[in-house]
C-alpha positions, -999 to 999 in steps of 0.1 A, spaced: 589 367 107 582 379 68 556 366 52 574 344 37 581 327 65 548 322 84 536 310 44 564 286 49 555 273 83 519 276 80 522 248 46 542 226 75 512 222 97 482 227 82 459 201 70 459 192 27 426 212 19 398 196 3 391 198 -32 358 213 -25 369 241 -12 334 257 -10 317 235 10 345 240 39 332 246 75 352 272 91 365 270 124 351 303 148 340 322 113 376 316 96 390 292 72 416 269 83 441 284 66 431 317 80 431 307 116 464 287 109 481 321 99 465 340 128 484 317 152 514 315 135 514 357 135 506 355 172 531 334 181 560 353 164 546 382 178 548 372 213 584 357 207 590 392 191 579 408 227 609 385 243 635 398 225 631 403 186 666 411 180 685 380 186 707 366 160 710 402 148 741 413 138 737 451 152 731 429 188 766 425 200 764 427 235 775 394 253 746 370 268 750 347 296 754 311 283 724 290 292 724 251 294 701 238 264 668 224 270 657 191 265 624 182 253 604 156 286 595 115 270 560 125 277 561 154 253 581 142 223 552 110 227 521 131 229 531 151 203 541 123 177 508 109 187 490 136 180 510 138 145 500 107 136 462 112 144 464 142 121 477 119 93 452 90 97 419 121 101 439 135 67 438 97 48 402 99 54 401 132 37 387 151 74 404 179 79 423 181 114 432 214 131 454 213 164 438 233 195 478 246 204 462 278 222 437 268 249 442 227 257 419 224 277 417 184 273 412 189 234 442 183 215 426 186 177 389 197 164 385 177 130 363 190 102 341 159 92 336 153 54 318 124 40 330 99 15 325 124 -14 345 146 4 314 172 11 320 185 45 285 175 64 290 208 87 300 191 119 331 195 139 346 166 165 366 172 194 394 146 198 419 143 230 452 119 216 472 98 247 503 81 235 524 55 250 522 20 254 537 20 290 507 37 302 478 35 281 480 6 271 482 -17 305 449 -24 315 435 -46 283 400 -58 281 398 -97 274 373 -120 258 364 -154 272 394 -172 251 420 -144 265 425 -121 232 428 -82 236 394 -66 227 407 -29 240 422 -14 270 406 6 297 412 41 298 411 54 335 411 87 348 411 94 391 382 121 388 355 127 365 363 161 355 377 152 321 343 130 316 323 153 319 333 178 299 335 153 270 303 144 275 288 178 280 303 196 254 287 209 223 307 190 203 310 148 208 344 142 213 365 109 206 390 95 230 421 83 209 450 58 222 482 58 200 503 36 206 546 39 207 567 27 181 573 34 145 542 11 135 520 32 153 481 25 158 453 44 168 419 34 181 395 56 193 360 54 214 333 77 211 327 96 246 291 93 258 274 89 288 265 52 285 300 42 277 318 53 309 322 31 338 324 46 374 347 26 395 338 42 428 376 62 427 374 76 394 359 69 359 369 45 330 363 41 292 369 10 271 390 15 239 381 -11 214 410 -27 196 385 -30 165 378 9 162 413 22 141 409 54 124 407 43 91 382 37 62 368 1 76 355 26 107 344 56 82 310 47 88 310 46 127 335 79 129 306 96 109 277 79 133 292 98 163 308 126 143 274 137 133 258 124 163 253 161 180 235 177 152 209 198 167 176 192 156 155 222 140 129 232 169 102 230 152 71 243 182 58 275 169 70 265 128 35 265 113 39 311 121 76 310 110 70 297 77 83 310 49 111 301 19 138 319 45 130 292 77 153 268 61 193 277 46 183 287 9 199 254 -8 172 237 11 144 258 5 130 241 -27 141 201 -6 117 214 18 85 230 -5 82 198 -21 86 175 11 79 198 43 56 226 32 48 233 64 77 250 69 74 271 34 40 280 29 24 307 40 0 305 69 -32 321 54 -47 333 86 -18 354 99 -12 370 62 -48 367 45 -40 366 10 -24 400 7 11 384 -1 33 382 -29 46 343 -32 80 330 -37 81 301 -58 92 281 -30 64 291 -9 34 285 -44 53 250 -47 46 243 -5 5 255 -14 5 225 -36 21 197 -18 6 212 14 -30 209 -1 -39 237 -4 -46 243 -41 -79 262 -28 -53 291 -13 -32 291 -45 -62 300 -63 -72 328 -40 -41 341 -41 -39 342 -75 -71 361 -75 -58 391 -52 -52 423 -64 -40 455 -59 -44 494 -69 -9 503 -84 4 535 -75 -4 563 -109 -31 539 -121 -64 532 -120 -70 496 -127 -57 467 -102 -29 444 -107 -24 406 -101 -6 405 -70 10 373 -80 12 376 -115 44 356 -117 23 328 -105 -1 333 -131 22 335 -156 42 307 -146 51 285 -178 80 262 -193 95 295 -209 94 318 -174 122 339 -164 131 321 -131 133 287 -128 122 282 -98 87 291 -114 92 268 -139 95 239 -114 64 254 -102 46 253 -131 58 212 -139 43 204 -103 12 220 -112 4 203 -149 15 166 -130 -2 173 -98 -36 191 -111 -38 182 -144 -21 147 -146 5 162 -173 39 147 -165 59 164 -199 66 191 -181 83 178 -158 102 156 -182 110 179 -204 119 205 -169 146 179 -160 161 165 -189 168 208 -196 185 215 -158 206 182 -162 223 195 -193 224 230 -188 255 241 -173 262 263 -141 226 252 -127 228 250 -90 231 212 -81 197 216 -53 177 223 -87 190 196 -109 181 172 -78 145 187 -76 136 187 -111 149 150 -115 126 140 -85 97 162 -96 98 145 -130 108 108 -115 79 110 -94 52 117 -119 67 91 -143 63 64 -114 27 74 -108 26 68 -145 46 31 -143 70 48 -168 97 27 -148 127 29 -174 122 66 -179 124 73 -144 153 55 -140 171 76 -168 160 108 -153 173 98 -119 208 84 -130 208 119 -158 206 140 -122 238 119 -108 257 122 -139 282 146 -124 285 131 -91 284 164 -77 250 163 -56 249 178 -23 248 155 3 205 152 10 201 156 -24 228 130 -29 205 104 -7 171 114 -19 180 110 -55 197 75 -41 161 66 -26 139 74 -60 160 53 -78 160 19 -50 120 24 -55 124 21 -95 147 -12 -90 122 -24 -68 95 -21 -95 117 -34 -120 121 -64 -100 162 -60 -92 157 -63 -53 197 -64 -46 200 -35 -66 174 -18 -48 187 -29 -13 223 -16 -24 211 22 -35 187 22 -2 213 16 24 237 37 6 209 64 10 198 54 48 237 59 57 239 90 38 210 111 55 216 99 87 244 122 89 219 150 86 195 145 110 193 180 118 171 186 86 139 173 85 137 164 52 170 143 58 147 121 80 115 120 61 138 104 31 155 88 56 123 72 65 117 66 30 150 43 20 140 25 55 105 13 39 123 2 9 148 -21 32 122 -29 54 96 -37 23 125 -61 10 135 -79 39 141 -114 36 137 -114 -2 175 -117 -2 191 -134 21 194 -100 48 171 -82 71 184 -79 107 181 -41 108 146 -44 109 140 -21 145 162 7 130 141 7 101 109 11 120 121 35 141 132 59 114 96 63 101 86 83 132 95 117 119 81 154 123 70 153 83 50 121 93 31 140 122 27 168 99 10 142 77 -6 125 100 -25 157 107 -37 168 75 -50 132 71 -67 140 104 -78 169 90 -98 159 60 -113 127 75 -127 157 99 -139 178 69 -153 146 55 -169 133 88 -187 164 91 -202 163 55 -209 126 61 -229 135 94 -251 166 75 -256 140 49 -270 116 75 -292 150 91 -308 154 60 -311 114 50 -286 120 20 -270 94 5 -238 93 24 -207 99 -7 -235 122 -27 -215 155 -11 -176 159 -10 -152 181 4 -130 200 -19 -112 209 11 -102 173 23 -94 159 -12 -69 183 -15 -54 174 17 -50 144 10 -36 148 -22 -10 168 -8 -3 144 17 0 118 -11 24 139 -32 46 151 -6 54 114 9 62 106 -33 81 131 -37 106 119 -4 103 82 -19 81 70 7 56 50 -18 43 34 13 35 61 35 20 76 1 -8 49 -3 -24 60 31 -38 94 21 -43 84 -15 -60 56 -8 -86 73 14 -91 100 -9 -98 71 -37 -122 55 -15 -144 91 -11 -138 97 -48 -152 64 -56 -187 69 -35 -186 98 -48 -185 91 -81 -210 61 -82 -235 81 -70 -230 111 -92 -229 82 -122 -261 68 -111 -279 102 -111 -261 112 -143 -277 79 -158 -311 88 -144 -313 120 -158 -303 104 -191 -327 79 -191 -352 108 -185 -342 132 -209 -332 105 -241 -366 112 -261 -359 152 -256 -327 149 -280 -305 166 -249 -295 140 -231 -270 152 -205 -239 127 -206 -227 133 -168 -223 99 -164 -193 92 -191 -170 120 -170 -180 102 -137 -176 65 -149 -139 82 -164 -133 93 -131 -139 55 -111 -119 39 -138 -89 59 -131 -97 55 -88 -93 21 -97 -66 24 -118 -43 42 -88 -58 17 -63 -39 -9 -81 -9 12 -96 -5 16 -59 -10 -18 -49 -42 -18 -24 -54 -53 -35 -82 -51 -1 -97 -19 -10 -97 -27 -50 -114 -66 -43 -145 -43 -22 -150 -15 -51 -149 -38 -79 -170 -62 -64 -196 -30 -53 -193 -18 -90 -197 -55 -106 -227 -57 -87 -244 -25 -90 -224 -5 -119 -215 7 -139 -192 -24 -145 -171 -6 -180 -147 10 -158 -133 -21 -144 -128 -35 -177 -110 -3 -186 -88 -8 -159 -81 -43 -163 -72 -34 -198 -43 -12 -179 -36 -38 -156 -32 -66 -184 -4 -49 -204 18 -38 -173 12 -72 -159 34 -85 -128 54 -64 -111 62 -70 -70 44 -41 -56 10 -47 -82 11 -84 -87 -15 -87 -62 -38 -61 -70 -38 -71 -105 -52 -101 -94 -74 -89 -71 -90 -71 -107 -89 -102 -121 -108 -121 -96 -134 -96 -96 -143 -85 -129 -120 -108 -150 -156 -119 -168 -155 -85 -183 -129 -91 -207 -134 -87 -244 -119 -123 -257 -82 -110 -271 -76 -98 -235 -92 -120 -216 -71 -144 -233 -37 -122 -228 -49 -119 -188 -48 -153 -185 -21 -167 -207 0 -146 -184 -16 -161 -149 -9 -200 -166 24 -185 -174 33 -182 -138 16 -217 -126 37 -234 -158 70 -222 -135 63 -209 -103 100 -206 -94 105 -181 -121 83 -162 -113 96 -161 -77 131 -153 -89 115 -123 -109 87 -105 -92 96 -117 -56 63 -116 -44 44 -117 -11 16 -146 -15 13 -181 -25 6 -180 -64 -12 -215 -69 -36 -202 -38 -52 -167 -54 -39 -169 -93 -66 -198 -100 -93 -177 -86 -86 -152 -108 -84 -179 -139 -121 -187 -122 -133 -157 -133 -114 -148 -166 -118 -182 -185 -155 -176 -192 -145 -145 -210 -116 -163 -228 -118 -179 -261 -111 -218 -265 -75 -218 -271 -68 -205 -235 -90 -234 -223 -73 -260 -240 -36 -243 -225 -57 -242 -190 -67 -278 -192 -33 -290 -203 -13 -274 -172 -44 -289 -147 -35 -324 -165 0 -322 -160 -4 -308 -120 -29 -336 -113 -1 -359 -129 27 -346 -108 3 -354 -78 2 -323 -58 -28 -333 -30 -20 -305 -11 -28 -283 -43 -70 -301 -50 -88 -270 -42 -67 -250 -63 -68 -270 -90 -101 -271 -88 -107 -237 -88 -89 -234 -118 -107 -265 -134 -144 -256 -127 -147 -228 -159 -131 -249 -180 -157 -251 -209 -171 -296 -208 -162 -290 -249 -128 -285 -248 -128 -311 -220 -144 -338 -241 -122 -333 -266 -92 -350 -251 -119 -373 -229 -95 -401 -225 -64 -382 -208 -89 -363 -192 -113 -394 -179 -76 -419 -170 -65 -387 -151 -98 -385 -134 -103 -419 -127 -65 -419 -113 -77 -402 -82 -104 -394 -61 -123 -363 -43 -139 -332 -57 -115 -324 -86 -119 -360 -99 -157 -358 -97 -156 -321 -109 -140 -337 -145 -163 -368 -146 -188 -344 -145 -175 -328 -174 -176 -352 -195 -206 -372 -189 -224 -337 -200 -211 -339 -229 -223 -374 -237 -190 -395 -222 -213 -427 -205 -184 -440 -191 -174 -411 -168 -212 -408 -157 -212 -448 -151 -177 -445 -128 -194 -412 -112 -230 -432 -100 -209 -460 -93 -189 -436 -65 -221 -420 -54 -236 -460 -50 -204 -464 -33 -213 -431 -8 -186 -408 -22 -202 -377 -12 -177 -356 -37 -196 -379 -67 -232 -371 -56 -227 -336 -55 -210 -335 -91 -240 -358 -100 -261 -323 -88 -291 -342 -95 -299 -367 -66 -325 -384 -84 -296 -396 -105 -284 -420 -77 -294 -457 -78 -318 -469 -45 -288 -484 -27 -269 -451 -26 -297 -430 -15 -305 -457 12 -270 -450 22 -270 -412 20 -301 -412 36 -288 -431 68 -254 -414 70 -274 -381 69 -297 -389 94 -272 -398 120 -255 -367 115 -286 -349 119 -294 -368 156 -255 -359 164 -258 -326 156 -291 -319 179 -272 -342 206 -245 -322 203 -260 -287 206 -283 -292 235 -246 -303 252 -241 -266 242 -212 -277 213 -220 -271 176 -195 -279 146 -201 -267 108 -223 -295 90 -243 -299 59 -262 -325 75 -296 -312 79 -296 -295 40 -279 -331 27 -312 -348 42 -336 -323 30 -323 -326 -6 -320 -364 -1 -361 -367 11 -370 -344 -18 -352 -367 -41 -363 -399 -29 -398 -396 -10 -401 -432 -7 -372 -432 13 -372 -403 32 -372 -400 67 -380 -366 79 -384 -363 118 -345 -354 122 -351 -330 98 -381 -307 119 -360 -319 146 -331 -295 143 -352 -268 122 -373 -260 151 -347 -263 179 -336 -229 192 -304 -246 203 -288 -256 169 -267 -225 155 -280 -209 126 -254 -217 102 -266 -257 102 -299 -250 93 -295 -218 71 -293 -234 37 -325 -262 47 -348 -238 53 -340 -218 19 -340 -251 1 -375 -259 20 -390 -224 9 -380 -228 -27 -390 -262 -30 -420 -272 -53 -425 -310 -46 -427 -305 -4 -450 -335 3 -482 -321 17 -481 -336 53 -446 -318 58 -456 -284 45 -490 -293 66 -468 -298 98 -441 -271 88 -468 -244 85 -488 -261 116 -452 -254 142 -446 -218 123 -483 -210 126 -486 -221 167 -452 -206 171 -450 -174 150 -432 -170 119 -398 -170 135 -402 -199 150 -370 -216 131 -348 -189 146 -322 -197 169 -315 -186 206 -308 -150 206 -269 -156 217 -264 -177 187 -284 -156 165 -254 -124 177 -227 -151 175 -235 -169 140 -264 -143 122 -300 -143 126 -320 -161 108 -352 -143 110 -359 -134 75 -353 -169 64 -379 -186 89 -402 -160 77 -401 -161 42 -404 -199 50 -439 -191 69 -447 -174 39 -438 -203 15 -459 -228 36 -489 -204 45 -483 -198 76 -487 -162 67 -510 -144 42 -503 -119 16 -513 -90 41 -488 -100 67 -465 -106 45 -461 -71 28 -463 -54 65 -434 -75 74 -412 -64 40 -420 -26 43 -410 -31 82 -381 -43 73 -374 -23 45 -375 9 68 -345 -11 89 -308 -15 82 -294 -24 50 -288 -61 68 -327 -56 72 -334 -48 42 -317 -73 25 -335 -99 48 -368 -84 36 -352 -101 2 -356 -132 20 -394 -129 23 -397 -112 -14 -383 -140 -30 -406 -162 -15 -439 -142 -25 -431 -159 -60 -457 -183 -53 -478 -153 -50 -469 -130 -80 -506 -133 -97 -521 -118 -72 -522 -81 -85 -512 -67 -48 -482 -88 -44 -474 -83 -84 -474 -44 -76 -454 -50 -45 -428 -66 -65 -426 -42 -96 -420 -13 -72 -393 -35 -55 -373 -41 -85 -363 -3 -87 -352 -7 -47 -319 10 -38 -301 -19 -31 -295 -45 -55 -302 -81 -36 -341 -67 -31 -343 -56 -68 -327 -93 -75 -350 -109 -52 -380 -93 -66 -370 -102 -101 -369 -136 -97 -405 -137 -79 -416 -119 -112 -400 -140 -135 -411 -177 -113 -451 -159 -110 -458 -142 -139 -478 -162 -165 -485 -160 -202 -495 -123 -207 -486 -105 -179 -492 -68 -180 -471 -43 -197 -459 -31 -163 -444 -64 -154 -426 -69 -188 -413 -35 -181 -398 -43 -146 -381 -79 -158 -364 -59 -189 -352 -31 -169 -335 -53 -144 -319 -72 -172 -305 -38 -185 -289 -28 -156 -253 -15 -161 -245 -35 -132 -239 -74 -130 -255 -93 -102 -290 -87 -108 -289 -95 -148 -269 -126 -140 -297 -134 -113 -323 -128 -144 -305 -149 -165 -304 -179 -138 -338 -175 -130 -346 -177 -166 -325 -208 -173 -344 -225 -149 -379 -215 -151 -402 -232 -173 -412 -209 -207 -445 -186 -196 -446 -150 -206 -440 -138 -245 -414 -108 -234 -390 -137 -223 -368 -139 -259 -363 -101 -260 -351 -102 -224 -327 -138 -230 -317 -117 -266 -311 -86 -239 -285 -107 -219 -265 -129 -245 -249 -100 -251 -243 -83 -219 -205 -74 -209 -200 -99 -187 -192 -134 -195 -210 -152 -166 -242 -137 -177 -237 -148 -211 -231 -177 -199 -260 -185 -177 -281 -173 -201 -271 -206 -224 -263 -231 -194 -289 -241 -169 -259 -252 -147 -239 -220 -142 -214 -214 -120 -225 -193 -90 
C-alpha cells in the first residue's frame, strides 16, 4: 500500500489527538500515531506475503472461485462495541488505542488526560463485551425491584486475575446492542469480585456510563496504579536529578530531602544547583549554605582560591539564571523577612513570555507565601490568580496554586469560595499520588476542607481528609521537629548541669530546623501543619529573649552613669514583640494568653503593646480572631487611649450584632463568653467615650433579658468607670433595680460611690434582706444593718458545721463558708460566733480549697480579737506551724497549704523572727511552687518590718528572681516601714515600682492605696506609678477599690 494509503487508513482509526500534543504519553516509546502506522505497515506487509499481486492486471492466470465470507453476530457486535467505547473514551478527550495484535483479554489501552486535557501519564486497560442477549441477563436489583447493574460472570478465574494483577488497572466495559447504545463500566479490583464456588463474577453498575458525570471516578481508578516513589535510602540519593526536572524546583521548596545535598557523604566540596541551595533553606539548614559558600578552591594557572559556589554568592534579582533568582527571593523572605523580592520575582515570570509554566507556579507561591506571613491577603490573591492567568499550569502546579489561593479566601472570610478551590485542588492531586509533593499539597487542601467543616452546610468527607495528612513530607517533618527539640533538650539539660537559667542558651542548629520545617509546610499551603514547628521555635525564641532582655537591662542599669550604656535590650524586646506578633498572625491563642501574661507580669510589657497595635488594625479575621483576643485579654491595659479605644470599639462592634459577625469571620467560639474579658481589660485604658458606647450596649442586653448571658455582662460591666455610670443614674439604677444577682448589685454599687443614696439604700436593703450578691457589692460588711449580719452570721455558721459534717463523711463541695464567717466576726464582734470557724481551720479532714482564703484573711487581719489570736497561736504553737494543713491526700488532690498555715503562725506569734527566716530561705532553696509559698510567710513578716533583721531580709527579697516574692516583700515593706525609714528601704519600694514589668508595680500601687500615709518617699513612688504603661496601675494608684 503507498503511503498514501496507510495515511488514509491510519486517519480512519486513530484517535483525534489532543491539543497538547506535548504532554502525550506514548504507548511502548512511540506516539500513537506512530504505533498506528507501524501496524498498519505490518499488516499490508503480511497481506503482501499472501499474494501481493492480486487485482493486478499483469496477473491473468484464472483462480478457483471461492464462496464469500461472512462476518459471525458475535464479531460484527464486539467490534461495534468496541467502536463505540472508542467514541465515548474520545468525548472525554482520553485518547483510546485498540490492542488488534496481541488480545490477550484487552481489547483497547486508553491514554488518561484530565479535564484540562493534560495527559496525567497513566494508561488503562479496558476489555469491551457487547450484546444484550448475553451480558446483559443477570441484573442486580434493589429492594423496590429496579436494575442497579448486571453481573458479569466468567466459569474460571483466569481472566480475573490477570485484570487484577496487571500493571495497569483495567475496567470491565458492558455495551449494550442497538443503535442507542450504552456503556457502563466497573473498575477491576480484588474487593469487587465475587467467587461463586464455579467461577468468578463482577457487578456492573447501571450508574457508571463513560461519560463526564463519571469523569471523576474513571480518573480515581485510572490513576489508581501509580507507583509510589520508594523513597528507603532517599536521604543518599539526593540531588536536583532524583525527581523528573519539571519537578525539581516543586520539590526544593516542599521536599528538600530529596534535593539537598547530604553534607556527610559530600562535605562541602560541592558545587550547588539552585534547586539543591533552595532545599538547604527549606531543609534548615542555612548553617550548610553558609559553609558552603565559604569553600574554596585552587584554580588551575592561579594562585589564589576561588568561591566554589560563587553563583550562590552572587545570587541577586539581576542573575543570569533564574532559578538563582528564585533563590535569592527565598533567601531575603526567609532570612531577612524581605518579601519584595519575591513580589517583584513573580509579578516579572507571570508576564514574561516563553517562561516554563513549573517557574511561573514557583515564583507565584514563593511570593504568595511571604505576603500571607505578612497578612498582605489581597496581594496574595493577585499574585496567585496573575500565575493562573493562562490556564496553562501543569497539573501539581495546577493544584498547588489552587490550594494557596483556598487559604487566602479563607482569610478573607469567603469560606464557599475557599471550599470550592480546595476540593477542586484535593481532586486534582489525587491523580498524582506518585509524587510526593502531590500528597503533601494534597494534605494541604484537606486541612483547609477539614478546617471548614460545617461552616457551610458540608463536611461528610471528614475521614478522607484525615487520612490524607499522613504523608512521607510529614514524617520528614516530623523528624526534623524531632530533631531540634533533641538539639534543644540537650542545651536545656547542660543548662540545668551548670544551674543556668534554662532559655539563657539556644541552639542555632534547632531554630533553623524548625524554621525550615515551618516554611516548607507554607510553602505546600498547609498553614496548619506550619504552626507546629513555628510555634515551638517562638516559644524557645521567647525564653530566650526575656532573658537576654533582662541581662541587657542589667548591664544598662550598670553602665548608665558611664555614658556607654549598652542598648541590648531594645534588639531583644524587638525580637519578643515580633514572636508575639507570628504567635497571633498564626493563630496560637494558648501559647500567646501564657507569654503575654509571663511578660505582663515580669517584662518588659512594651512589646505586647506593640503587637496589639498590629493586632488592632488587622482586626478579625477567622483564623486570628481568637488570638487577637487572647492579646487583648492580657495586655489590653497597655493601650495608649486612641487604640485602646479602636480595640474596643471593634469588640462592642461584634456584641452590637453577633450574627454579622458570624456571617463574616465564621468563627470557632462563643463571642459574648471571651470578647467581654477582653473589654475587662481594655476599658481601663480607653477614654470615656468608649465607656459611655460600653454602658449603652450592657443597658440594652440587660433590657432584652438574656439571664443566660449575667456573668458576661458582668464582666464587661465591672471596668466601666462609676462616672460615666452616674451620669445616666436613672436608666442605669431602673435597669438595676429591674433585676436581681451580681450584675444588678455590681451597678448599685456604682452608683452609690458616686453619691446616688438611693442605689446604696436598695443595696443595704437586699443585703438586710440576705442577698449575698448585695453584701459583697457592699464590700464593706460593717455597712450592713444588725439584722442582716445576724442573718449572715447564722446562714454562715450552718454552712460551716455542714461542711465539717460533711468532710469527716469523707465528701467535700466548693464553699465560701468558712471565709464568709471570718469576714462576718471581724465585721461585727458583738456578734460573732467563732467556734465553727477554728473548727474547720484546724481539721485535717476539710480540703484545702475551703479554708485557703480564711486563713490568708486571718493572717492579714489587724482587729483579730485577742482571745482568738491567743487560741489560734496556742493550737499552731502545741501543734506546729502547719497545723492548719490538710491530710496529705487532700493536700496532692487540692494543693498544700503549708505556707499559708505558716505564715499564719507567723502572724499570730506562734513563731519568732528567727524561725521564720530559716523557714523562707528553706523554702526559697525549693521549687518555684516553694518559693512562691515562702511569699506566703514574707508577706506576713509585715508586722515585723522594723526590726532591722527582718527589714534586711525583705530588701534583699525584693530583687528575688521570681516576681510574687519580690511582690510579697514589697508589700511587707511598704505595711512596716515607718516615717523615715532608711535610704535602703526607699530604695527597694522605688525599684519595685519601676519595674518594666506589671504585677509587682500594680501590687505597690494597691498596697499603697490601702496603707495609711507613713514614710516621706511615698509621693515620688505614687508620682512613679500614675504614669506607668499600664492602665490598671494607674488606676489603682487613684482607687482604693481596684479591680484585681
Amino acid at each position: 500500500m503507498s503511503e498514501r494509503g496507510i495515511g488514509l487508513v491510519e486517519s480512519l482509526v486513530r484517535p483525534e489527538p489532543s491539543s497538547n500534543c506535548r504532554h502525550a504519553l506514548p504507548l511502548s516509546g512511540a506516539c500513537p500515531r506512530v504505533a498506528t502506522r507501524e501496524r498498519l505497515r505490518v499488516a499490508v506487509g503480511r497481506a503482501g506475503d499472501r499474494g501481493s499481486n492480486i487485482g493486478s492486471a499483469a496477473d491473468s492466470s484464472p483462480r478457483p472461485r471461492r464462496s464469500f465470507m461472512r462476518a459471525s453476530r458475535q464479531e460484527q457486535t464486539g467490534g461495534a462495541g468496541v467502536s463505540h467505547v472508542k467514541e465515548k473514551f474520545q468525548d472525554i478527550n482520553w485518547g483510546p488505542i485498540e490492542n488488534t495484535e496481541h488480545d490477550l483479554g484487552v481489547d483497547l489501552f486508553v491514554q488518561v488526560r484530565d479535564e484540562r486535557r493534560f495527559d496525567r501519564g497513566a494508561l488503562v486497560g479496558v476489555q469491551v463485551k457487547a450484546g444484550d442477549a448475553k451480558y446483559f441477563a443477570s441484573p442486580a436489583r434493589n429492594e423496590a425491584g429496579e436494575v442497579t447493574g448486571w453481573w458479569y460472570y466468567e466459569p474460571d478465574a483466569e481472566h480475573f486475575d490477570d485484570w487484577v494483577q496487571h500493571g495497569l488497572p483495567h475496567l470491565l466495559v458492558l455495551v449494550t446492542d442497538g443503535p442507542g447504545r450504552t456503556a457502563y463500566w466497573v473498575h477491576v479490583t480484588t474487593d469487587k469480585i465475587a467467587r461463586t464456588g464455579m467461577g468468578c463474577k463482577i457487578l456492573v453498575s447501571a450508574s457508571q456510563r463513560i461519560d463526564w458525570d463519571n469523569f471523576d471516578a474513571l480518573m480515581t481508578a485510572a490513576t489508581s496504579a501509580k507507583a509510589s516513589p520508594d523513597l528507603q535510602g532517599s536521604l543518599y540519593r539526593a540531588g536536583p536529578n532524583a525527581v523528573p526536572p519539571a519537578r525539581a524546583l516543586r520539590h526544593a521548596l516542599l521536599a528538600p530531602r530529596l534535593i539537598a545535598p547530604s553534607a556527610g557523604r559530600t562535605g562541602y566540596d560541592k558545587t550547588l544547583s539552585p534547586e539543591e541551595a533552595i532545599a538547604l533553606i527549606t531543609g534548615g539548614r542555612t548553617q550548610d549554605l553558609v559553609r558552603y559558600t565559604r569553600k574554596r578552591n585552587i584554580v588551575a594557572g592561579t594562585t589564589s582560591p576561588a568561591v566554589l559556589n560563587r553563583d550562590m554568592v552572587k545570587a541577586s534579582e539581576t542573575s543570569k539564571d533564574w532559578r538563582w533568582r528564585l533563590f535569592n527571593a527565598l533567601r531575603a523572605f526567609a532570612l531577612d523577612g524581605d518579601t519584595e523580592p519575591a513580589v517583584r520575582l513573580a509579578a516579572a515570570t507571570a508576564a514574561a513570555e516563553n517562561v516554563p509554566v513549573e517557574r511561573r507556579a514557583a515564583a507565584a507561591v514563593v511570593a504568595a507565601t511571604a505576603l500571607m506571613d505578612l497578612e498582605r491577603w489581597d496581594q496574595a490573591a493577585e499574585v496567585l490568580a496573575g500565575a493562573e492567568a493562562r490556564d496553562d499550569l501543569l497539573p501539581v502546579d495546577h493544584g498547588w496554586v489552587l490550594t494557596h489561593r483556598a487559604q487566602v479566601f479563607v482569610e478573607q472570610n469567603d469560606i464557599a469560595q475557599a471550599r470550592v478551590l480546595a476540593a477542586e485542588a484535593l481532586k486534582t492531586l489525587s491523580r498524582d499520588l506518585d509524587d510526593v509533593t502531590a500528597r503533601a499539597i494534597r494534605a494541604a487542601a484537606a486541612a483547609v476542607l477539614l478546617s471548614t467543616s460545617g461552616l457551610d452546610g458540608e463536611g461528610d468527607e471528614q475521614q478522607e481528609y484525615v487520612t490524607s495528612f499522613d504523608t512521607a513530607v510529614s514524617w520528614w517533618r516530623s523528624g526534623e521537629v524531632a530533631a531540634a527539640l533533641d538539639s534543644y533538650d540537650d542545651i536545656s539539660f547542660d543548662s540545668w548541669s551548670r544551674s543556668a537559667d534554662i532559655g539563657a542558651e539556644l541552639s542555632e542548629e534547632s531554630q533553623e530546623r524548625l524554621s525550615g520545617a515551618w516554611l516548607a509546610a507554607y510553602l505546600s499551603g498547609n498553614r496548619a501543619a506550619a504552626t507546629w514547628p513555628l510555634t515551638i521555635r517562638l516559644r524557645h525564641e521567647l525564653q530566650h529573649q526575656e532573658i537576654g532582655w533582662r541581662d541587657a537591662r542589667c548591664d544598662e542599669d550598670t553602665y548608665s552613669g558611664a555614658g556607654t550604656a549598652p542598648t541590648a535590650s531594645g534588639a531583644a524586646a524587638r525580637r519578643i514583640e515580633a514572636a508575639l506578633d507570628a504567635l497571633r498572625r498564626h493563630g496560637q491563642h494558648e501559647d500567646l494568653k501564657v507569654a503575654v501574661a509571663r511578660l505582663w507580669a515580669v517584662g518588659p510589657a512594651e512589646p505586647i503593646r506593640a503587637a496589639l497595635r498590629r493586632s488592632v488594625d488587622q482586626m478579625w479575621r477567622r483564623s486570628t480572631a481568637r488570638a487577637h483576643i487572647a492579646l487583648l485579654a492580657g495586655g489590653g491595659d497597655l493601650l495608649e487611649p486612641e487604640t485602646a479605644d479602636k480595640a474596643a470599639h471593634g469588640c462592642l462592634e461584634v456584641l452590637a450584632d453577633v450574627p454579622v459577625f458570624r456571617q463574616r469571620v465564621r468563627p470557632t467560639f462563643m463571642e459574648w463568653h471571651f470578647i467581654p474579658k477582653a473589654l475587662r481589660t481594655v476599658l481601663p485604658a480607653a477614654t470615656d467615650t468608649l465607656h459611655v458606647e460600653a454602658l449603652e450596649l450592657l443597658l440594652a442586653r440587660m433590657k432584652a433579658d438574656h439571664p443566660d448571658r449575667e456573668a458576661d455582662l458582668h464582666a464587661l460591666a465591672v471596668n466601666i468607670r462609676s462616672d460615666v455610670a452616674a451620669r445616666q443614674r436613672d436608666r442605669v439604677r431602673r435597669a438595676a433595680v429591674a433585676q436581681e444577682g451580681y450584675l444588678s448589685a455590681l451597678l448599685l454599687k456604682k452608683l452609690s460611690s458616686e453619691g446616688d443614696t438611693e442605689a446604696l439604700v436598695e443595696l443595704r436593703s437586699r443585703a438586710d434582706a440576705g442577698n449575698h450578691e448585695a453584701v459583697v457589692a457592699l464590700g464593706a460588711p460593717v455597712d450592713l444593718g444588725e439584722l442582716a449580719a445576724r442573718t449572715l452570721i447564722g446562714r454562715d455558721v450552718e454552712q460551716c458545721r455542714r461542711l465539717v459534717a460533711d468532710a469527716r463523711r469523707g465528701s467535700f463541695a466548693p464553699t465560701a463558708a468558712v471565709r464568709n464567717l471570718l469576714v462576718m466576726n471581724l465585721a461585727f464582734p458583738d456578734l460573732a460566733d467563732w467556734d465553727p470557724v477554728i473548727e474547720a481551720l484546724f481539721d485535717p479532714l476539710v480540703a484545702p480549697p475551703a479554708k485557703a482564703d480564711a486563713v490568708r484573711i486571718l493572717t492579714a487581719a489587724i482587729h483579730v480579737p485577742d482571745h482568738i489570736r491567743a487560741q489560734v497561736r496556742q493550737r499552731l504553737t502545741a501543734r506546729g506551724p502547719h497545723a492548719i494543713a490538710s491530710t496529705p491526700f487532700l493536700s496532692a488532690r487540692f494543693g498544700d497549704i503549708a505556707a499559708e498555715s505558716f505564715a499564719l503562725a507567723v502572724a499570730v506569734g506562734a513563731v519568732d523572727n528567727a524561725w521564720a527566716l530559716r523557714q523562707v530561705l528553706t523554702w526559697l532553696r525549693g521549687s518555684a511552687a516553694r518559693r512562691r509559698g515562702a511569699s506566703e510567710i514574707v508577706m506576713a513578716l509585715s508586722a515585723r518590718a522594723e526590726s532591722p533583721t527582718i527589714q534586711g531580709a525583705l530588701v534583699m527579697l525584693t530583687g528575688d528572681s521570681q516576681h510574687q516574692i519580690r511582690s510579697a516583700a514589697t508589700a511587707a515593706l511598704i505595711r512596716g516601714t515607718a516615717p523615715g525609714a532608711h535610704p535602703e528601704v526607699e530604695q527597694a519600694i522605688l525599684a519595685a515600682a519601676s519595674e518594666e514589668g506589671c504585677a509587682v508595680p500594680f501590687t505597690v500601687a494597691r498596697v499603697l492605696a490601702r496603707t495609711e500615709e507613713a514614710w516621706t518617699g511615698r509621693s515620688h513612688v505614687r508620682d512613679l506609678l500614675s504614669s506607668h504603661i499600664s492602665a490598671r496601675v494607674r488606676g489603682a494608684v487613684a482607687d482604693t477599690s481596684a479591680s484585681t
